[in-house]
C-alpha positions in Angstrom: 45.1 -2.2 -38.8 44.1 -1.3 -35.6 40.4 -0.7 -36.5 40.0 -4.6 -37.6 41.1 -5.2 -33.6 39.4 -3.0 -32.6 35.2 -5.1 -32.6 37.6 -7.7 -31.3 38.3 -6.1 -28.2 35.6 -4.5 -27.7 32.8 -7.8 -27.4 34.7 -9.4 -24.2 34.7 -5.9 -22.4 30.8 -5.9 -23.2 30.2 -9.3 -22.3 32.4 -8.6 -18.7 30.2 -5.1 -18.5 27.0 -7.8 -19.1 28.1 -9.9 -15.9 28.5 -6.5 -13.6 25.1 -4.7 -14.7 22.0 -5.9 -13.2 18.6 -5.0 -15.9 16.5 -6.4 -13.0 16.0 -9.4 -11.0 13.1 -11.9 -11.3 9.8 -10.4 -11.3 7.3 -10.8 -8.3 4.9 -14.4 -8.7 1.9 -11.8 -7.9 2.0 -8.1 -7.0 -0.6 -6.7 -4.1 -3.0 -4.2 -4.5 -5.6 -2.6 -2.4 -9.6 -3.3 -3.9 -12.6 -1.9 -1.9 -15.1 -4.1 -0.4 -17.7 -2.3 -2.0 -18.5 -0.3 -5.4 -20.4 2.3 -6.3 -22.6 0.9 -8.9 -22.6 1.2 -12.7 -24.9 4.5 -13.9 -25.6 7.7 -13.4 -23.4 9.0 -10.4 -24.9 10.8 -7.5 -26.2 14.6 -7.8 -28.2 17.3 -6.2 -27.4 20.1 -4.2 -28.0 18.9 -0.8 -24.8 16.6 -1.3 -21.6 17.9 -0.6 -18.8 17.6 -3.1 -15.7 15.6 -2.1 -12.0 16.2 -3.7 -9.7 13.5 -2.3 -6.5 15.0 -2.8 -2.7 14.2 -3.0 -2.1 11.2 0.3 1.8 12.0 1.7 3.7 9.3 3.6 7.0 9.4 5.4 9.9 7.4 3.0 9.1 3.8 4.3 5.9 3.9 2.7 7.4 6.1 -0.6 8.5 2.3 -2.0 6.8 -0.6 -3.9 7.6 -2.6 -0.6 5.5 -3.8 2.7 7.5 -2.2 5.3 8.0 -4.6 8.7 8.2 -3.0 11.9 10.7 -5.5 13.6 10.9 -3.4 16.5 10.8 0.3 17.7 13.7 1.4 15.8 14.6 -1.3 13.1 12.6 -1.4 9.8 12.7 -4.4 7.5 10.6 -5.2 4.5 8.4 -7.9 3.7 9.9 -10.3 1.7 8.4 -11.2 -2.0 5.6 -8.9 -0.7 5.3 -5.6 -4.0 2.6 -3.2 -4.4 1.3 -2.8 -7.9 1.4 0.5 -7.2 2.9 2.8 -4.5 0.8 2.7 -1.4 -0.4 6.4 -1.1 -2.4 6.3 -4.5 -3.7 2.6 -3.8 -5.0 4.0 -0.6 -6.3 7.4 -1.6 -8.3 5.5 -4.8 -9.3 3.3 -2.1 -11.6 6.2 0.0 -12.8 7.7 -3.0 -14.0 5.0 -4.0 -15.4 4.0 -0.4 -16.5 7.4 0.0 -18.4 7.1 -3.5 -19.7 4.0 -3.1 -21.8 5.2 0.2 -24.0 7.3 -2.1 -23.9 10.5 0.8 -21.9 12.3 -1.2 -20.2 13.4 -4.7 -16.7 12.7 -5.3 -13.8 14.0 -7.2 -10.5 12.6 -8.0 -7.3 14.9 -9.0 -5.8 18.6 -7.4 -7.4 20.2 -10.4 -11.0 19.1 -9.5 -10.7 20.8 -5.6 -12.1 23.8 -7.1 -15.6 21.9 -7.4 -15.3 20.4 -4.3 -17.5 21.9 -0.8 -14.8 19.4 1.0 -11.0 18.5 0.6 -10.2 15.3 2.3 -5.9 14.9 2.8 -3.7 13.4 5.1 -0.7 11.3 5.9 -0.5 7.1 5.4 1.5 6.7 8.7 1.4 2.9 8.7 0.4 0.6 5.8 2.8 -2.7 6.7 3.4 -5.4 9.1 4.3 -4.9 12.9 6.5 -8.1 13.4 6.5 -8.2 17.1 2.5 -8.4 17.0 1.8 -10.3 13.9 -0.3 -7.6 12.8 -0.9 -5.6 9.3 -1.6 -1.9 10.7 -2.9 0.6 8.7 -2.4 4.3 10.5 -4.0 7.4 8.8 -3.9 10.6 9.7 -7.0 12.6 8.1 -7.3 16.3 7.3 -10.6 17.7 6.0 -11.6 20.9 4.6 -14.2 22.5 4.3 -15.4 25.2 1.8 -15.2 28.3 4.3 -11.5 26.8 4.7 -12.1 25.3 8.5 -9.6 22.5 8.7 -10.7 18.7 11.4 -7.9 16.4 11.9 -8.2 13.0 12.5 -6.7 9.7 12.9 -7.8 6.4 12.4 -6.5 3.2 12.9 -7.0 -0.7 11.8 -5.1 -3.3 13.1 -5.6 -7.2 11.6 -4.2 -9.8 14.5 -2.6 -13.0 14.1 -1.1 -12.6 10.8 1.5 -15.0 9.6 4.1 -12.8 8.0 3.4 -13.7 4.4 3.4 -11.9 1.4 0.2 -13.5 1.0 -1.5 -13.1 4.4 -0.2 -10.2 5.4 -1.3 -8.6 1.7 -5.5 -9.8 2.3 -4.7 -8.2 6.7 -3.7 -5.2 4.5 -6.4 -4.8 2.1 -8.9 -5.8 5.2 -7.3 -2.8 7.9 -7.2 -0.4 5.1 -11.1 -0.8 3.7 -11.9 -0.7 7.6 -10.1 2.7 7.8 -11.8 3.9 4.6 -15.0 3.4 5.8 -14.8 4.9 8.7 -13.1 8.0 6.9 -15.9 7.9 4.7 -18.1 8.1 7.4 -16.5 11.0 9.1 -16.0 13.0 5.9 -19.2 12.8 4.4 -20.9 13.1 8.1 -19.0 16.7 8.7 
């Protein structure tokens, strides 16, 4: 008898268990992403032996940055985040597709994506995304890279570069198009001082 009770019981403890479990709140309207202000055209890529070979490699970030969220710098040592602001993607591999593809795009040199494809490359290009987010107290997007590069006798440059975008109203939005503008600003200038030696 008590297995005929027992389906009976058991569909209000699931419906209860239903009301306590969360499958995921409401998705985003739009997610942001980061898209290069210019391409490297359709065709044949760039060759020749004169060139050197770029690998953009693996991009770390400290754990503010290791989210799907715009971090918000609302003073020197409180960190919010952006509200209904979400990456497609987490920042580090929007940025680092970001210079190899500014990098490529430039035509002064070859590039290669992925750790496997370092053995080809006459340059490594890594580093640390310091700051991709919102400094609240400035209404600016910042975008804070430190750059290490590599070369094939193993002679390591560091670098950082920086892009700020002023007067930024903090939304999603607007603070999302600062981003994408600060960041293609940095990878050009990276591109510049990678391919340049």
């Amino acid at each position: 008898m008590t297995l005929k009770y027992r389906p009976i019981l058991v569909a209000p403890l699931l419906l209860a268990l239903a009301g306590c479990i969360s499958l995921g709140g409401e998705p985003p309207e739009s997610l942001l992403t980061l898209s290069p202000e210019t391409r490297a055209p359709a065709g044949p890529g760039v060759s020749g032996a004169d060139r050197p070979v770029i690998a953009v490699l693996g991009i770390d970030t400290p754990a503010k940055l290791d989210v799907l969220r715009v971090p918000v710098a609302v003073s020197d040592t409180e960190l919010a985040y952006l509200q209904e602001a979400f990456w497609v993607e987490k920042p580090a591999r929007l940025f680092r597709r970001l210079v190899g593809e500014t990098i490529r795009a430039r035509g002064a040199a070859m590039v290669v994506d992925g750790d496997d494809a370092a053995t080809l490359a006459t340059v490594s290009l890594r580093g640390t995304l310091i700051d991709l987010g919102y400094d609240a107290q400035a209404s600016a997007a910042v975008v804070r890279f430190d750059a290490v590069r590599i070369d094939r006798e193993g002679a390591v440059t560091t670098r950082r570069f920086e892009a700020r975008e002023t007067g930024v109203p903090a939304e999603a939005r607007a603070v999302g198009a600062a981003l994408n503008a600060a960041s293609n600003q940095v990878a050009a200038e990276v591109a510049d001082w990678v391919a340049g030696g």
